[in-house]
Backbone and ligand atoms as CSV (ligand in chain L), in Angstrom:
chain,resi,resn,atom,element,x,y,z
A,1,UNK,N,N,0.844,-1.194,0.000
A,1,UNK,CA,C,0.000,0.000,0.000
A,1,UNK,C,C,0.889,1.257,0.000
A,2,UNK,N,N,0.900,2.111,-0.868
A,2,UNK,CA,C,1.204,3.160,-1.270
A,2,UNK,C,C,0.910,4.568,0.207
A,3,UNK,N,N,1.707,4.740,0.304
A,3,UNK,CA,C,1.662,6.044,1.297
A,3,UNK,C,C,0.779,7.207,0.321
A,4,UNK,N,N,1.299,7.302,-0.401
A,4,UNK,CA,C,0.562,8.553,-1.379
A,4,UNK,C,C,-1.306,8.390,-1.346
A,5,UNK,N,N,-1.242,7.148,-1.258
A,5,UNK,CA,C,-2.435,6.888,-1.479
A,5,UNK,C,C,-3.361,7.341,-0.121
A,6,UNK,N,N,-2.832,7.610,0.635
A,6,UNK,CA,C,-3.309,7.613,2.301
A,6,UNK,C,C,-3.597,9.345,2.508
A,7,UNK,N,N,-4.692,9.016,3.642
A,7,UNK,CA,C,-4.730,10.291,3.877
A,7,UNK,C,C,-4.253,10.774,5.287
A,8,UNK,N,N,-4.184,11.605,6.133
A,8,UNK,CA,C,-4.769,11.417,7.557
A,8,UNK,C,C,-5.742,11.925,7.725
A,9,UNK,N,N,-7.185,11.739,8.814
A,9,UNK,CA,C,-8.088,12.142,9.353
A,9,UNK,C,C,-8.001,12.431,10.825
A,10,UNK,N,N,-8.825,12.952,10.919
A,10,UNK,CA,C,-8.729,13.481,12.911
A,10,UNK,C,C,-10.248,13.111,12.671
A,11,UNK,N,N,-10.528,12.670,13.837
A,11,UNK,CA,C,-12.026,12.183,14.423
A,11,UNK,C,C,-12.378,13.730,15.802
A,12,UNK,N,N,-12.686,14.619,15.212
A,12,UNK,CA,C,-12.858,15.880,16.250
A,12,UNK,C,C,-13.523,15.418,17.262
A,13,UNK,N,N,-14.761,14.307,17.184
A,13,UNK,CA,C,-15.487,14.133,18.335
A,13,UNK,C,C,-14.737,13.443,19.153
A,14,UNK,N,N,-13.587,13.134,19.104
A,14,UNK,CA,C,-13.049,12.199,20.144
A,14,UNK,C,C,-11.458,13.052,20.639
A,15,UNK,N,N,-11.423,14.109,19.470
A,15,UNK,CA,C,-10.267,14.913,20.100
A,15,UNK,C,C,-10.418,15.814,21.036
A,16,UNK,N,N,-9.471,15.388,22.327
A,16,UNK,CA,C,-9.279,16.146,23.398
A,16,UNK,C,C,-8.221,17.769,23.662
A,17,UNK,N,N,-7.946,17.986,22.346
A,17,UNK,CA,C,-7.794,19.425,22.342
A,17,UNK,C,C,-6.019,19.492,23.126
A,18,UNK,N,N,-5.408,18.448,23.152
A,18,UNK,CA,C,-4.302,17.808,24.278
A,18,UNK,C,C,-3.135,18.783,23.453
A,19,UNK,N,N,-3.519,19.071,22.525
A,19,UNK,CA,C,-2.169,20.244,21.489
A,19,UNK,C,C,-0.903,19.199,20.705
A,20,UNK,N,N,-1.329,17.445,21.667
A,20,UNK,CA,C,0.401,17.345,20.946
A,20,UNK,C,C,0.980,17.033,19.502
A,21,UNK,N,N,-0.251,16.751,18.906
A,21,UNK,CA,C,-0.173,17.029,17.564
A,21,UNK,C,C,0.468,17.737,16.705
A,22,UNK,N,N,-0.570,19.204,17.189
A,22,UNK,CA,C,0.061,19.923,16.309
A,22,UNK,C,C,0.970,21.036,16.879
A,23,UNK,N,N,1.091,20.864,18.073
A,23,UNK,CA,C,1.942,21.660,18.630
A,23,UNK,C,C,3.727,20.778,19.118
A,24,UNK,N,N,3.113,19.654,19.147
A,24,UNK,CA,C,4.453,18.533,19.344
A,24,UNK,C,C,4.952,17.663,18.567
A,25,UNK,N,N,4.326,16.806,18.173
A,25,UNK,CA,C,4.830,15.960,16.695
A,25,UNK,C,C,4.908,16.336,15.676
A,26,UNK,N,N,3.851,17.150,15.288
A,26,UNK,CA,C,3.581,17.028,13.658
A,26,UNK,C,C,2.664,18.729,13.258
A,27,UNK,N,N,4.242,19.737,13.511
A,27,UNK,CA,C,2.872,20.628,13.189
A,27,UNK,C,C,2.958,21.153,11.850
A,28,UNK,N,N,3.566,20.633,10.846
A,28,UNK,CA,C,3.511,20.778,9.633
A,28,UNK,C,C,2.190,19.921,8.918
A,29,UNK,N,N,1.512,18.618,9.463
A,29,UNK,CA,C,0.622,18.078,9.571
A,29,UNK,C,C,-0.708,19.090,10.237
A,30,UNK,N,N,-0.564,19.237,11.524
A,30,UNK,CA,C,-1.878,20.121,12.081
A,30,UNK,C,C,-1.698,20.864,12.857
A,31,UNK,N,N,-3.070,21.892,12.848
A,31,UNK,CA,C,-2.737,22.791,13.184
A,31,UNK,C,C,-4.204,22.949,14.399
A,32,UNK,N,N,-4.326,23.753,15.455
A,32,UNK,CA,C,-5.142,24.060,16.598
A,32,UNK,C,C,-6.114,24.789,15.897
A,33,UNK,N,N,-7.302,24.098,15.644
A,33,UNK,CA,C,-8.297,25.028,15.595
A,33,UNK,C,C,-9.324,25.411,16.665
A,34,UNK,N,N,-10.702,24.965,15.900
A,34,UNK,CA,C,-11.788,25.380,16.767
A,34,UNK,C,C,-11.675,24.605,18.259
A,35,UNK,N,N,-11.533,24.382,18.937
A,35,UNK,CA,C,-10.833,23.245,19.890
A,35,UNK,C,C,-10.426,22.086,20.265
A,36,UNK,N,N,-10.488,21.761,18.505
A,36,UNK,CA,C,-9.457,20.537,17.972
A,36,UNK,C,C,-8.870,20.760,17.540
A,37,UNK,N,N,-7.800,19.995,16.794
A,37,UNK,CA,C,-6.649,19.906,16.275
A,37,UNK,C,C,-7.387,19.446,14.936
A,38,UNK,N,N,-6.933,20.126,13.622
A,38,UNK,CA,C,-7.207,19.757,12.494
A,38,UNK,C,C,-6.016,19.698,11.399
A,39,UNK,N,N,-6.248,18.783,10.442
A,39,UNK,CA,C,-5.631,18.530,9.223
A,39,UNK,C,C,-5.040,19.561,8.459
A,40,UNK,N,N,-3.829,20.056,8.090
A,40,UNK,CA,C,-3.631,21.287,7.374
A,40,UNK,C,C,-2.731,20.564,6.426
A,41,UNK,N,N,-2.332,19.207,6.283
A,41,UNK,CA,C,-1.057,18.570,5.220
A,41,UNK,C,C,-1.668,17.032,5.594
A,42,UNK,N,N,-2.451,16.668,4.655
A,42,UNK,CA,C,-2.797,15.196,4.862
A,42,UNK,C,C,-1.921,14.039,4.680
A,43,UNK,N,N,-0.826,14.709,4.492
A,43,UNK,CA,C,0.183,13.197,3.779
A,43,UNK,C,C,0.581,12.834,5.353
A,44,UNK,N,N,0.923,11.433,4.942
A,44,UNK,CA,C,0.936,10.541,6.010
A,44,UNK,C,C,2.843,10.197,5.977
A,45,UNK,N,N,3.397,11.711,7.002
A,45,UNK,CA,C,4.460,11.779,7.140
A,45,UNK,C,C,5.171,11.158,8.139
A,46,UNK,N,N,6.695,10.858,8.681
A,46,UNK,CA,C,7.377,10.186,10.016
A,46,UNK,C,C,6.733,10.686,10.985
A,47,UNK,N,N,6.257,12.647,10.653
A,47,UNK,CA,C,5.831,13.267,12.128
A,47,UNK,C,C,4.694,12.666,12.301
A,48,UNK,N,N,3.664,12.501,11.454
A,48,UNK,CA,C,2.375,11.823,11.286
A,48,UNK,C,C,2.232,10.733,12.400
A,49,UNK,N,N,3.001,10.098,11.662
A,49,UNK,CA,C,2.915,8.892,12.568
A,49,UNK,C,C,3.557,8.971,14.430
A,50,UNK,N,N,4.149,9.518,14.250
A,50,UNK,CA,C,4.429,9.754,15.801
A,50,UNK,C,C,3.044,10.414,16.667
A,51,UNK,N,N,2.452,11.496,15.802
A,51,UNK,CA,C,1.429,11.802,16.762
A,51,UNK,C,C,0.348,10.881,16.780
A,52,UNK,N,N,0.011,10.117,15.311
A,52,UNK,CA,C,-0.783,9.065,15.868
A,52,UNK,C,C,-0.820,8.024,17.107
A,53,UNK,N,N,0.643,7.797,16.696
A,53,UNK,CA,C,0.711,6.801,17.942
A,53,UNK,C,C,0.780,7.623,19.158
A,54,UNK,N,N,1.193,8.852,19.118
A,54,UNK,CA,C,1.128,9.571,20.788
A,54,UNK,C,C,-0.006,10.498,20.972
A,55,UNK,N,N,-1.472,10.179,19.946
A,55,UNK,CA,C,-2.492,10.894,20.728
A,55,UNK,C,C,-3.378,10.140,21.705
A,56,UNK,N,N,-3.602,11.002,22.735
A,56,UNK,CA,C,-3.921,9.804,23.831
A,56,UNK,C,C,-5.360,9.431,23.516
A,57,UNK,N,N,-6.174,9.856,22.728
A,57,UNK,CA,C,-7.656,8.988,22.493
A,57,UNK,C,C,-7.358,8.660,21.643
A,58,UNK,N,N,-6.811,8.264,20.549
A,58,UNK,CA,C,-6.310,7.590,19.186
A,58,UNK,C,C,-6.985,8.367,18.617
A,59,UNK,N,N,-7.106,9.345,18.342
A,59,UNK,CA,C,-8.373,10.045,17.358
A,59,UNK,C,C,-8.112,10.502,16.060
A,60,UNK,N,N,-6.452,10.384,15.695
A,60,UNK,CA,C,-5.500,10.093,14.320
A,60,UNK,C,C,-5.999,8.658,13.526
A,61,UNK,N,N,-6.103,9.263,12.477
A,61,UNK,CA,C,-6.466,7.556,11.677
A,61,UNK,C,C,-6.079,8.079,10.668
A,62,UNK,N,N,-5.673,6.849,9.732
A,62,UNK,CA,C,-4.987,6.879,8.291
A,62,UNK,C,C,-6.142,6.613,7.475
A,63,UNK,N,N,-6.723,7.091,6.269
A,63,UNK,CA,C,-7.639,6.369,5.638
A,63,UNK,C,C,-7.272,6.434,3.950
A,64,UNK,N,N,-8.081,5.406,3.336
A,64,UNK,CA,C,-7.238,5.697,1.626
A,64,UNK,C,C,-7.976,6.953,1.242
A,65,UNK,N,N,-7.313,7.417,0.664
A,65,UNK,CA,C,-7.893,8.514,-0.498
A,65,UNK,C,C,-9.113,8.110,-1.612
L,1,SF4,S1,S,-3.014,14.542,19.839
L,1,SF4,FE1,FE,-5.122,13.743,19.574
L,1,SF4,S2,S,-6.312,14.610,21.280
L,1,SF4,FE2,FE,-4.407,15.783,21.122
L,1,SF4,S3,S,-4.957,17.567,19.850
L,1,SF4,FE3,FE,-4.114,15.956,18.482
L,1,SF4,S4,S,-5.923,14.801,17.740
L,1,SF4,FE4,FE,-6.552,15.993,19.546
């Protein structure tokens, strides 16, 4: 499976607003909005993946394009 092919998503209803996203892993990925953290670079980068695995409700998911 092709990385290109991937997107990332944030599930807002389950994001806790925790910043480390886009303020700690991956903020070329996301950025703080309305009091989630949202998508601003969907590619599914090294930083990507670090905040997935370090958001504490899992609320990072990869999905295909
Ligand atoms: S790490 Fe998870 S809970 Fe924290 S702001 Fe990002 S998406 Fe929301």
């Amino acid at each position: 499976m092709e990385e290109k092919n991937e997107k990332l998503v944030i599930d807002t209803t389950k994001c806790i607003g925790c910043g480390f996203c886009c303020y700690n892993a991956a903020p070329n990925n996301f950025s703080f909005g309305d009091s989630t953290a949202v998508v601003t670079n969907e590619e599914v980068t090294e930083e990507a993946k670090v905040a997935i695995e370090g958001c504490p409700v899992g609320a990072i998911s990869i999905e295909k394009k």
